[in-house]
N, C-alpha and C positions, 0 to 999 in steps of 0.2 A: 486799302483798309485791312487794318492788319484781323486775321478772323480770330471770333471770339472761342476763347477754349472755358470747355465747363470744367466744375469742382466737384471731383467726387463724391458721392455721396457717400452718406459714415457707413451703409451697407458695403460698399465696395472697398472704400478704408479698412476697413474689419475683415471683410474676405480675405484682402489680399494680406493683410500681415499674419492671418490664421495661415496660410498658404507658403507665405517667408516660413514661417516660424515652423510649420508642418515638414517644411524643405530640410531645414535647419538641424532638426529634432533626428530626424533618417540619419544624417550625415553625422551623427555626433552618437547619437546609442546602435545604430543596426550598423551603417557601413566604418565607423571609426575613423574619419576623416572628416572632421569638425571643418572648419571654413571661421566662424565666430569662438571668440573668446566667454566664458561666464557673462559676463560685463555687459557684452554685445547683447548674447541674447535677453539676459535682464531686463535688460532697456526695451529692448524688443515686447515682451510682458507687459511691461508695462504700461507703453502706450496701450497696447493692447484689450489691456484691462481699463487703464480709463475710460477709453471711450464705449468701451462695453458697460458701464457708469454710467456714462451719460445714456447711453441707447436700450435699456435693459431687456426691452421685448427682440433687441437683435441676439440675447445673449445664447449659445446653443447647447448639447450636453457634451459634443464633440469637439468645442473648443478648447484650444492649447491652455486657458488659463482654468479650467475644469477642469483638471487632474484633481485637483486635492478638493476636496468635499469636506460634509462634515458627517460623522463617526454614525454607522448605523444606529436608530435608538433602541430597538429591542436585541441586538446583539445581531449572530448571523443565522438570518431562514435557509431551515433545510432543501433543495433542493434536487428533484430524480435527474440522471444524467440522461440522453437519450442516447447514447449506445454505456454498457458496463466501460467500466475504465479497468481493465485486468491489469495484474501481475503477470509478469514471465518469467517463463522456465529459465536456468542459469545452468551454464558450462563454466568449466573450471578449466578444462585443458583440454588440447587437441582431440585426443580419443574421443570425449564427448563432443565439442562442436560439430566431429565428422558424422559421428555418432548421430547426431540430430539433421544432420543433411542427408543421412541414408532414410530416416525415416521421414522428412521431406520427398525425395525423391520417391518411394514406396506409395506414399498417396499422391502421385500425380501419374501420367501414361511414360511410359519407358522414353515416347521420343520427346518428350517436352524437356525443355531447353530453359536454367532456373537458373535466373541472374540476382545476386541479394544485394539489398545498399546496408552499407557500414558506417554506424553514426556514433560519435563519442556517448559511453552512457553516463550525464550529468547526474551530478549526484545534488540532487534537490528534492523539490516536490513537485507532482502533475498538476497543473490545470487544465480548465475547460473553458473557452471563449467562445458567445453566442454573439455573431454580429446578426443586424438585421436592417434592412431598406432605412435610407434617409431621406430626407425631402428633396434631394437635387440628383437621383442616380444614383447617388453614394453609398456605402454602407456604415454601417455606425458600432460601435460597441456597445451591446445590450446588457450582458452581466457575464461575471466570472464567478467562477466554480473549483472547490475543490473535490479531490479526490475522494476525500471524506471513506466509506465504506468499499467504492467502489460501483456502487449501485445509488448512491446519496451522498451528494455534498454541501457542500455551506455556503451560499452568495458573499463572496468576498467582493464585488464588484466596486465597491469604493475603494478599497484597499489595490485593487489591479488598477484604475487608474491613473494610480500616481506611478508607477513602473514606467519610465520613458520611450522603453520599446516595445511596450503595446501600442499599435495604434489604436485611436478612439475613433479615424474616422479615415476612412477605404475610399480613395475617389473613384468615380467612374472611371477615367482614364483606366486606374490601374488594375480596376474589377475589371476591364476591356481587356486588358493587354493581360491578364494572369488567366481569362477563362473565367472568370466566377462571377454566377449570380448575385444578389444584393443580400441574401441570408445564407449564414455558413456559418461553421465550427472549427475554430481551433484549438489542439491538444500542444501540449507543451511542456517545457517543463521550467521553472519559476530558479534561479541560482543566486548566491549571493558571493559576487567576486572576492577573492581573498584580498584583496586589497580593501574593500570595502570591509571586508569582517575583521582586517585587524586593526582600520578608525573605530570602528563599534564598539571593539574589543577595550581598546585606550580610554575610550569615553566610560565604558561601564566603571574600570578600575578607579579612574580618576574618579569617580561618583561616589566608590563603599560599594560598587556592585562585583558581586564574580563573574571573571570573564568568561561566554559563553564557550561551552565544548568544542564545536568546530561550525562549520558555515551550513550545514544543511540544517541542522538544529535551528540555527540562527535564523533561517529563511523560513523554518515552518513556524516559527514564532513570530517573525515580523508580519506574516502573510494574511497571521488570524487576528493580531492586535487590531482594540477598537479604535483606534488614532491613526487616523489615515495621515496625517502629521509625519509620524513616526518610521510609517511605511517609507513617503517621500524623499527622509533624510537618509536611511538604509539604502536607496541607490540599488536594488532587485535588478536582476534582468529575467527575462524571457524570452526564452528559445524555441522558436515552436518547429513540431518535426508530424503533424496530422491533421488533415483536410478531410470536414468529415460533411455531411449536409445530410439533416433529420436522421440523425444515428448511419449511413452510410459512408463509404468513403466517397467522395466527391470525385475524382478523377480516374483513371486506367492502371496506375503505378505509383509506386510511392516516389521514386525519385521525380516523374512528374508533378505530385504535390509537395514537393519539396522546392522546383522551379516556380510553381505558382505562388508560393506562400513568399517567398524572395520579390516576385513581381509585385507581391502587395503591398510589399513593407515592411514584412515582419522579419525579426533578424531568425535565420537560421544557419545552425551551426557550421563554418565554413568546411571544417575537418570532412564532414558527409562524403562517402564516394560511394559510387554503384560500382560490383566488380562483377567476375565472369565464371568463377569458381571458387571452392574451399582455401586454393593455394592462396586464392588473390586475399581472402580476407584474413586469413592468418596473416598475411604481409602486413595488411592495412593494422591488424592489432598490434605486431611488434611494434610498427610507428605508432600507432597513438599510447602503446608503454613508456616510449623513447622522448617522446614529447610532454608526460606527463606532469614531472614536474615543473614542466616549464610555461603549464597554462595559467591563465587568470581568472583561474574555477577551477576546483574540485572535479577529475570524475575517476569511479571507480570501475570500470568497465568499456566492452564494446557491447551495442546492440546490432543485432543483425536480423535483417529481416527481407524474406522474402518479395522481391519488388512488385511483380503483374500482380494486380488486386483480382485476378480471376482466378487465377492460383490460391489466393487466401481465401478466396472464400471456398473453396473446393480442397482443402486442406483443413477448415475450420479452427475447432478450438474443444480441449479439452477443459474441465469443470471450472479451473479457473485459469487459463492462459489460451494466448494463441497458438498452435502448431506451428506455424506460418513466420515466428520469431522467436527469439532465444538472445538471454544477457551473455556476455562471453564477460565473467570476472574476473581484475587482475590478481595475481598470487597478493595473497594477507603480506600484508607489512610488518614488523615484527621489531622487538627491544628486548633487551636483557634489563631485569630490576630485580629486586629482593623480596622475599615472600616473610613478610610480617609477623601472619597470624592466620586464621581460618578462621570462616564465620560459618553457621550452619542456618540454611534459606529454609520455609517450609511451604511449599507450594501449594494450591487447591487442593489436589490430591490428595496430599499429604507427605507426597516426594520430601525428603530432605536432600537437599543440594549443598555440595559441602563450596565453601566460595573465598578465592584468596584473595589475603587484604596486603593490597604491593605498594611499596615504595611508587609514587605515584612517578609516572612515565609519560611523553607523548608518544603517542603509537598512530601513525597514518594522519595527524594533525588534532587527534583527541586524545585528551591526558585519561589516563587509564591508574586511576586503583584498586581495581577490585575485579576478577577473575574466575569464569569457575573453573570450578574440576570436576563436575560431572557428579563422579559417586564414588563408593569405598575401593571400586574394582581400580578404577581410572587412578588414584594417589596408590597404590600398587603398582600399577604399573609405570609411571612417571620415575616411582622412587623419591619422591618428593617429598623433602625435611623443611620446617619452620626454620628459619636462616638461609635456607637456598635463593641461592642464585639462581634467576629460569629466564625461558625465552616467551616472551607473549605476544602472541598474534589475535589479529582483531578477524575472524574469520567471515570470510564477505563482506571484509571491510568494515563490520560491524559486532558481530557477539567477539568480548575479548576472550583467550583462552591460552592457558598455560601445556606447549607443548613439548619443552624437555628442560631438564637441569643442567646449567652449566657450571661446569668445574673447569677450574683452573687455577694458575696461581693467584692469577686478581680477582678469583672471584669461587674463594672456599666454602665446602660445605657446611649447610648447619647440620644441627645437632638434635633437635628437638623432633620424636617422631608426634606426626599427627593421630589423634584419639579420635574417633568416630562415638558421638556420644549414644547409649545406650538407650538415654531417653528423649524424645520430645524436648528441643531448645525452650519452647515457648509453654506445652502445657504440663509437662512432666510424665508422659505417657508415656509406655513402654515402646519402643520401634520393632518394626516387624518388617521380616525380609519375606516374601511370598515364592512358595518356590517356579522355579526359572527365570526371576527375575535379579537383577544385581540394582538395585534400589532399598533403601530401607524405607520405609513409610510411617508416619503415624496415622490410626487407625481409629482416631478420638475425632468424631464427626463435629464436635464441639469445640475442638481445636479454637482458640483468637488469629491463630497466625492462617489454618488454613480458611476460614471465616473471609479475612481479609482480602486475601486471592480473591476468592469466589465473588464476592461484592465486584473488585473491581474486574473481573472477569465478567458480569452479568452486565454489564453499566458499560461494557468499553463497543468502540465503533462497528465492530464486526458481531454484534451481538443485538445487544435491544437498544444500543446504543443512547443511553443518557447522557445528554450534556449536562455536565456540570458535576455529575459522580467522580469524579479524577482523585488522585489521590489523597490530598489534604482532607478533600470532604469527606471520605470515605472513613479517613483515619479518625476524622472528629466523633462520625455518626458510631464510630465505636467506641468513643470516651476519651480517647485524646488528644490534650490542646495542640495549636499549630507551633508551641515550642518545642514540644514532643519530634513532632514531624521533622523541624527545620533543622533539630540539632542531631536529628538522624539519617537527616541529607546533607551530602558532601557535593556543592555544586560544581560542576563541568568534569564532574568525574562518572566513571561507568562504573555504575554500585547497583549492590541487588536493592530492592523497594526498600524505604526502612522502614523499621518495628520488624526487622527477619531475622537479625544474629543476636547471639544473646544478650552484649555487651546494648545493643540499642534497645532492648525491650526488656531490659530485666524488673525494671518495673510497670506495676499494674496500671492501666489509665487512669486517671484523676477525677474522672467527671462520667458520670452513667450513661451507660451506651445506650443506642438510640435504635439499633438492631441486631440483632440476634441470628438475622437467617435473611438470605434476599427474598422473603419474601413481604419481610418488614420493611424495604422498602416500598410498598406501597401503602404502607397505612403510615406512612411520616406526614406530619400536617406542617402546616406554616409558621405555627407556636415552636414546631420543635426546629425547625430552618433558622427561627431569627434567633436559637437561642447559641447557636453555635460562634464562633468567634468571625469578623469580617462578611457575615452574611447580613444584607440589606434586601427592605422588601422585593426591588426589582430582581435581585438574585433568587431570594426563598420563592418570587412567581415562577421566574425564568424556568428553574430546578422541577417546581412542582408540574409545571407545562410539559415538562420533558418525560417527568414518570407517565405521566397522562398518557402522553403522545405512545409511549413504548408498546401501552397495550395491543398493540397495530400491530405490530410486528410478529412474522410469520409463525406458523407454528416450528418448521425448523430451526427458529433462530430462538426461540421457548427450550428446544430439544437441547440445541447448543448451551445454552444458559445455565443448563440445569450442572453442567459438568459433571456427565455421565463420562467413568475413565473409557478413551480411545475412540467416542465419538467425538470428531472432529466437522468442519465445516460441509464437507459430502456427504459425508457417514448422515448426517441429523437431514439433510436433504434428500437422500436417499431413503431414510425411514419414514419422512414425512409421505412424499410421494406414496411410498409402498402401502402404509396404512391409511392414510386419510387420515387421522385423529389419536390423540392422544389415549383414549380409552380403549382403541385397538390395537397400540403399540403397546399399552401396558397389560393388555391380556393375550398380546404376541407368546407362543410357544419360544423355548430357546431352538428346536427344529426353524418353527416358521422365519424365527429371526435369519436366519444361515442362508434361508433361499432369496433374501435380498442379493442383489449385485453387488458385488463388492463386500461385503459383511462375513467373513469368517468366523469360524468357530470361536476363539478369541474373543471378538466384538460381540458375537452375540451372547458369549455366558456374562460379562461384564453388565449388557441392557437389561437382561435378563436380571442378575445379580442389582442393581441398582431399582429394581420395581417391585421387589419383593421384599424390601429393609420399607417396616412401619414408617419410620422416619422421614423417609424420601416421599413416601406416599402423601402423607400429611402434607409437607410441604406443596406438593402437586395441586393437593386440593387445595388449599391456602390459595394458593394462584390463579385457579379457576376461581375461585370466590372473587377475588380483584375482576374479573374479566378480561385474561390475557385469553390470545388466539389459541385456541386445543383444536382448529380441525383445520385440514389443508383441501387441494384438488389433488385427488386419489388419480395417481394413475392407472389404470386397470391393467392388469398382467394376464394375459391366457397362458394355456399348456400347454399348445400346438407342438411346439419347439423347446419346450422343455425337455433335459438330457444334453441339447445339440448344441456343438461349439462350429461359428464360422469365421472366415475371414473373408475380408473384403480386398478385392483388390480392382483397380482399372478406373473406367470412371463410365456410371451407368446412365441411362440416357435419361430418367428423368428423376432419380433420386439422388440427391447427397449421400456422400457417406454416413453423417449423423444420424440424417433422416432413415436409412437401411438399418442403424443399428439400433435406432429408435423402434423401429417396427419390430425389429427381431428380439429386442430385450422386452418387450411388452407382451412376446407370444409366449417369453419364459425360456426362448434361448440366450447365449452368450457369444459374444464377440472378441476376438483372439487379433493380437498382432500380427502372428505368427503361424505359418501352416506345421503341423507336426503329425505322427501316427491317428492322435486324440481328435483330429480337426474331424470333425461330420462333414460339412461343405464348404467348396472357395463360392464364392459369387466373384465372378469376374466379368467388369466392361470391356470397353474399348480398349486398348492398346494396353492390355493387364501384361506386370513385368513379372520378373523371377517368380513371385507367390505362387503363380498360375503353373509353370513347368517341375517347378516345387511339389504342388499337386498331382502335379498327371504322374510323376516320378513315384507319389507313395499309395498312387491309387486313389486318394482323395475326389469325393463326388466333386463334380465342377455344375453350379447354374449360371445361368446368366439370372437377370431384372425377371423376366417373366415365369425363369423357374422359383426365385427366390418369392414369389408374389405370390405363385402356384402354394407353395408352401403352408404360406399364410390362409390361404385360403378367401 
């Protein structure tokens, strides 16, 4: 008698084609060695999905036909990341890469032995991937994150979904075989193949749309669109190169989490190599220059990064990067086009930026018409005539700029010198050159054009970050219509904001402005949101939630806001810190200001200078009326060690470097890279290199940990 066999049941049915199709999905987006046709796997889906129809309580968030969702309803929540997502330092050429590996080398012990991996730098945008425990050992994907500030980003997590090479779900097995837990992080970075950016590109044109500028634009736009639809059909990828667990790195080495993130699933970049010295990664850049155009992505650089994560963290991070890594950029790309005309920008400040309007160009795969030049000194020194012929380069593969005049037979001088206008493009004010400066300025606080700046300065992410302040709204809240705006923007071209040259602004707004000073953004109500063009309730709530929300935000990023000249993102953390409060910073001495870290004479007559104009005052208090943050945690500074400059060198048995320089800049000393006659003391650990014989050479006091503690007292 023949034995009887059972029928699956539709749990098992479903597991296993989730399982096919999980197979499937690796071999077609991470390893590129598909096995199925479109067709195939379709068909595949589909079953899939029906019978997940029929069975609904089998249905999971990990499963393959869960990719595409439906579109967030209140837009995207902000999100803290749990490690910062920093920027890094950039090399341009040899001298500095090696440059950066002496001072590598300088914060580690003489015998240690500093291996770096070498990764293509994609030219995209960062995420951030939260997995976390699933019901069978597995892990799952919990939400995605952008980079946002840095310190806050946006849950994209519907929108990362439909990305093919994200996994949504980690099996046991492969958590077994990679080393990892059921809860982990991955960093990454989000690309949109050029292949896929020039269907996009077809599809826009064929529509009446303008074709978008180049593919990393394209990628940061698809990534935040509410139509996860849209996402889907754009075809993203995702590269991930960091393994992190509750804000730590997760493993010993990077190239090790670069092995395990392979084991999991996830595509990472094949190009990656570990090498053994400076020579090897200079090697490894010329090939990835040599190979450049010949990828199926964008990138404009190498990164390089020290590998032992014991090293990193004992090498740390300055204010806003890691020590521990560095971008290597490739040299700017560059074209010859024809120089138009000249537009005149006017910035926060009140900077005038003179900005050329070129014969439109592709440069590095974005069309380029519009270029600065800096300032009056800079078009002296080019020599640069309206008709010229010039070479423009997109610097860092990103700001374009004009850096010589070509002559020749095909490509004759013009004729027309450029005039540096005498007054204010936008309010008719007089310009002023300040001496030691090569900038002219306008110095009319009332300014529209520097007005405009500053709004979107105060509203933008590294700031008090308002979603929804961008520039259309901005432009509106100051009186003009989104015709205004649109027929002052030239899309997929690189042009200064419009409503900044004269030609885009010569006339007045049309309709009554809505502020006057950021500090009127916060008395804007809902009557005045709907009354603008394309704002609907869900938007004028969205908007007004967001001004809400800002008051939260720190007192240095108030500081920052305020665009006081030359404080920048430290500088405003640094004063916060120092004073505690707004009320103390503004009855700050211009002395007391000086004896911050970092804050020279310069910075502090400007702080100084900006707290003492009626104007600025007012506005201040205006602010505190709203109930924005005026007071921070004061660091407290002694004077122990004030006068005394040290360096650190070696590695001390029970403080970090930061931590030493933390204690010594709080007693009211300084901390030097460099030993010189000036230096007061080295502190040096364990196996301290050259700094140390440096010292004993110019006489230099030498303590170890317990003399430097001594000190302290």
């Amino acid at each position: 008698m023949a034995a009887k066999t059972h029928e699956p049941t539709p749990e098992h049915k479903i597991e296993a084609l989730r399982e096919e199709l999980r197979h499937h999905e690796h071999l077609y987006y991470v390893l590129d060695a598909p096995e199925w046709t479109d067709a195939q796997y379709d068909q595949r889906v589909n079953q899939l999905r029906a019978l997940e129809a029929e069975h609904p309580k089998l249905v999971t968030p990990d499963s393959p036909t869960q990719r595409v969702g439906g579109k967030p309803k209140d837009g995207f929540v902000k999100v803290a990341h749990s490690r910062a997502m920093l920027s890094l330092d950039n090399a341009y050429n040899e001298e500095e890469l090696r440059a950066w590996a002496e001072r590598v080398a300088g914060g580690l012990a003489a015998s240690e032995v500093v291996r770096y991996v070498c990764e293509l730098k994609l030219d995209g945008l960062s995420l951030a991937l939260q997995y976390g425990p699933g019901s069978g050992g597995e892990a799952v994907l919990k939400s995605g994150i952008t980079r946002g500030d840095g310190t806050v980003g946006e849950d994209v997590t519907s929108n990362v979904r439909t990305i093919r090479s994200v996994p949504l779900h980690v099996s046991a097995k492969e958590l077994k075989t990679s080393g990892l837990p059921q809860d982990f992080e991955v960093r990454g970075e989000v690309v949109l193949p050029q292949k896929a950016f020039e269907k996009m590109n077809e599809e826009r044109v064929a529509a009446g749309m303008a074709a978008a500028a180049n593919p990393r634009n394209a990628a940061a736009g698809t990534i935040r669109t509410l139509e996860p639809n849209i996402v889907a059909q754009r075809r993203l990828e995702f590269f991930a190169y960091f393994l992190l667990r509750e804000g730590e790195f997760l493993l010993h080495e990077q190239s090790e989490g670069l092995a395990a993130l392979r084991g999991a699933g996830f595509l990472v970049n094949k190009e990656a190599r570990m090498v053994g010295s400076i020579d090897e990664v200079m090697e490894f850049i010329a090939r990835a220059e040599g190979i450049r155009d010949g990828l199926p992505y964008e990138i404009d650089g190498v990164v390089v990064k020290v590998d032992s994560v014991a090293q990193q963290r004992r090498l740390g991070f300055t204010g806003k990067a890691p020590r521990w890594a560095i971008a290597y950029k490739f040299p700017a790309r560059a074209a010859v086009t024809k120089l138009e005309g000249v537009l005149f920008q006017v910035g926060r400040t009140g900077k005038v930026t003179p900005v050329a309007a070129l014969a439109p160009v592709v440069v590095g795969g974005t069309t380029v018409s519009r270029a600065t030049l800096h300032n009056p000194d800079e078009i002296v020194r080019l020599g640069v005539r309206i008709g010229d012929w010039v070479s423009v380069e997109r610097g860092g593969d990103v700001i374009p700029k004009i850096t010589e005049v070509v002559e020749d037979k095909a490509h004759p001088r013009g004729t027309e010198e450029i005039v540096f206008p005498e007054v204010c493009p936008r309010c008719g004010e007089g310009l002023v050159r300040e001496p030691g400066e090569v900038d002219l300025r306008c110095v009319n606080v009332s300014c529209p054009a520097r007005l405009e700046e500053e709004l979107r300065h105060f509203a933008s992410r590294g700031v008090m970050n308002i979603e929804g302040l961008g520039e259309s709204m901005v432009a509106q809240l100051l009186g003009h219509s989104l015709a205004e705006v649109e027929a002052a923007d030239e899309p997929g071209s690189e042009n200064p904001d419009p409503g900044q040259s004269e030609e885009a602004v010569a006339d007045e707004p049309t309709r009554k402005a809505l502020v006057h000073s950021i500090a009127d953004i916060y008395g804007i109500t809902k009557e005045d949101l709907l009354s603008l063009e394309r704002v609907g309730e869900k938007t004028a709530d969205s908007i007004l939630a967001e001004i809400e929300r800002s008051k939260k935000q720190p007192l240095n990023r108030v500081l920052l806001g305020l665009g006081i000249r030359h404080v920048g993102e430290r500088t405003a953390q640094a004063l916060a810190e120092e004073f505690g409060s707004m009320d103390a910073l503004m009855a700050a001495s211009e002395e007391n200001l000086k004896l911050v870290n970092d804050i020279g004479p310069k910075v502090a007559a400007t702080v100084r200078e900006f707290f003492e104009n009626e104007r600025n005052v007012a506005l201040v208090e205006r602010l505190r009326g709203f109930g924005l943050t005026f007071t921070a945690e004061k660091k407290e500074r002694g004077t122990k060690l004030e006068g005394l400059t040290f360096v650190l060198t070696g590695t001390l048995p029970t403080l970090t470097r930061d931590e030493a320089k933390e204690l010594i800049e709080r007693a009211g000393g300084k901390v030097s890279g460099s030993v010189s006659k000036k230096t007061s003391y080295v502190v040096a650990g364990e196996e301290a290199g050259s700094k140390l014989e440096k010292a004993e050479s110019l006489g230099v006091k030498v303590v170890d940990e317990v003399g430097l503690l001594a000190l302290l007292g």
